[in-house]
C-alpha positions, 0 to 999 in steps of 0.5 A, spaced: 537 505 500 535 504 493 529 507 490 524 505 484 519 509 481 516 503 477 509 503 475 508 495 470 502 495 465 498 490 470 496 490 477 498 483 478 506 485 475 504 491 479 503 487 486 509 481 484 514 486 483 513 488 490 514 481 493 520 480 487 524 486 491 521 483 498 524 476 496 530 479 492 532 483 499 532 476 503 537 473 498 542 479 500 539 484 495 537 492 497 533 495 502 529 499 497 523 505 497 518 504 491 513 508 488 508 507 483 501 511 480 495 506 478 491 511 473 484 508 473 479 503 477 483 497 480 481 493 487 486 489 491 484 485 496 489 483 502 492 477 504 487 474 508 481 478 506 474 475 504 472 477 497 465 476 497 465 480 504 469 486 502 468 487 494 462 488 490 465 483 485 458 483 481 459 491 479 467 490 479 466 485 473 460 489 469 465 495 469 471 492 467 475 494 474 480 489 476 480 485 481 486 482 484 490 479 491 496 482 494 502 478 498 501 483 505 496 484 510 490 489 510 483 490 508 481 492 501 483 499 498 480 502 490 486 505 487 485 510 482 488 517 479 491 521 485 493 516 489 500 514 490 502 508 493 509 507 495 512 499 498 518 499 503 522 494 503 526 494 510 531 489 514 529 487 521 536 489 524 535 497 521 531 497 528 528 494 534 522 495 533 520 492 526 521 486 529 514 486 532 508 488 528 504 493 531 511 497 533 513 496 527 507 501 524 509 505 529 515 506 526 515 506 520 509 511 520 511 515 526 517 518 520 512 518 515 508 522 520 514 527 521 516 528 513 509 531 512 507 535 519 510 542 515 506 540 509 498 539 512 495 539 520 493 536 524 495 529 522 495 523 526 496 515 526 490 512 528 488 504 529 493 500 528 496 502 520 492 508 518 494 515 517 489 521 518 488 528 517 483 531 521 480 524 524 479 523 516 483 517 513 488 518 508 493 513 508 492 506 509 498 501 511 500 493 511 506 488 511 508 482 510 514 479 513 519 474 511 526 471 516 531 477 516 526 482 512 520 486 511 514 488 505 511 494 507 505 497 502 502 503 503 496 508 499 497 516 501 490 518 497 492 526 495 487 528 489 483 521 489 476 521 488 472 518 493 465 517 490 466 511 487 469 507 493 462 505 495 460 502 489 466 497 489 468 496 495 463 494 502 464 496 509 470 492 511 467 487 516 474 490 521 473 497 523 477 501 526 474 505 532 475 512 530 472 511 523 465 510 528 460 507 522 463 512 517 462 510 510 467 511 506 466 518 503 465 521 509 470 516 513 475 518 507 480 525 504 485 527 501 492 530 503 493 537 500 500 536 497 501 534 490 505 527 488 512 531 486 512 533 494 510 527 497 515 524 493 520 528 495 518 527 502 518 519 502 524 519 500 527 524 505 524 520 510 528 514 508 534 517 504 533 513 498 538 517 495 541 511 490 536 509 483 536 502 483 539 501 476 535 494 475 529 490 478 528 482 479 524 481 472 525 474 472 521 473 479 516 478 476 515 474 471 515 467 475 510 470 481 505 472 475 505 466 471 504 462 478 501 466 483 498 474 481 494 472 475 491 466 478 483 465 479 486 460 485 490 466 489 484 472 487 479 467 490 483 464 496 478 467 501 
């Protein structure tokens, strides 16, 4: 598998270079493990979420935090500093189960949960897509899924300050059952490892042994011209 350590000046550069690499793999291309860092408030909404539901866009826009719209699934996440976000890109044939969704995630999380079990305890999956230290949240997961391959996004929260999360982002309308009414700061943690082991466990996990020499420019670029910077896909739903 290839790996990409890639962080673009913009969260829409951002979010097309992930579905540049899915749209890539479907024309042959790597099955790639790609990590960035965003260093500062920034909200992304999921495919299919409603922003009015999910973002207070009001104190977004009066403190210049951006707004912005994924390809994958899920509900809306803040990033910030000391939050590593990591995106799979992964054939269906690597394995049965990614062909269907929620076995997918058990899949793809049940080996992120055995990478970092010597590091931090107890960890669980809990709902469908997150990753829970001690029944607090730490990572949240999505997809999205094409003809011979799949886009998987995930955050891992690691030195993340969870304040501010509340003051951009509304309880989501969809609950997990274990979050039980929580709001976000005593439904959210951190993971006590730093960045560099983390890293190094992503990339154990799924042998992402090969750099990749060269990223789809050419597909960023047309991706945020026609889709990413558009107020049409920010405000889809």
């Amino acid at each position: 598998m290839r790996f990409l350590e890639c962080t673009l000046p913009t969260l829409a550069e951002n979010l097309a270079l992930d579905e540049a690499l899915l749209l890539d793999a479907e024309a042959e291309g790597p099955e790639v493990l790609r990590l960035w860092h965003w260093p500062r408030p920034g909200v992304v909404l999921g495919a299919g979420g409603r922003l009015a539901d999910e973002v207070h866009e009001d104190v977004c826009r009066a403190d210049g935090v951006p707004i912005a719209r994924r390809s994958s699934g899920g509900g809306s996440v803040l990033l910030g500093e000391g939050c590593l976000l990591y995106s799979l890109v992964l054939r269906f044939e690597r394995d049965p189960t990614l062909g269907e969704l929620h076995a997918s995630f058990r899949f793809i999380l049940g080996r992120t949960l055995a990478g970092l079990a010597p590091h931090a305890s107890p960890l669980a999956l809990q709902g469908i897509s997150d990753l829970a230290l001690a029944d607090r949240k730490f990572s949240g997961n999505a997809q999205q899924r094409k003809r011979t391959h799949l886009l998987h996004h995930g955050t891992i929260l690691y030195s993340f300050d969870v304040s501010p999360v509340g003051r951009y982002l509304k309880l989501p309308p969809r609950r997990p059952e274990y979050r039980r009414d929580r709001d976000h700061v005593d439904f959210l943690t951190n993971l006590p490892i730093n960045a560099r082991i983390l890293t190094g466990v992503l990339r154990d996990v799924w042998q992402a042994d090969e750099p990749m020499a060269a990223w789809p420019a050419k597909s960023v670029r047309q991706l945020v011209a026609e889709r990413y910077t558009l107020e049409d896909w920010v405000r889809r739903r």
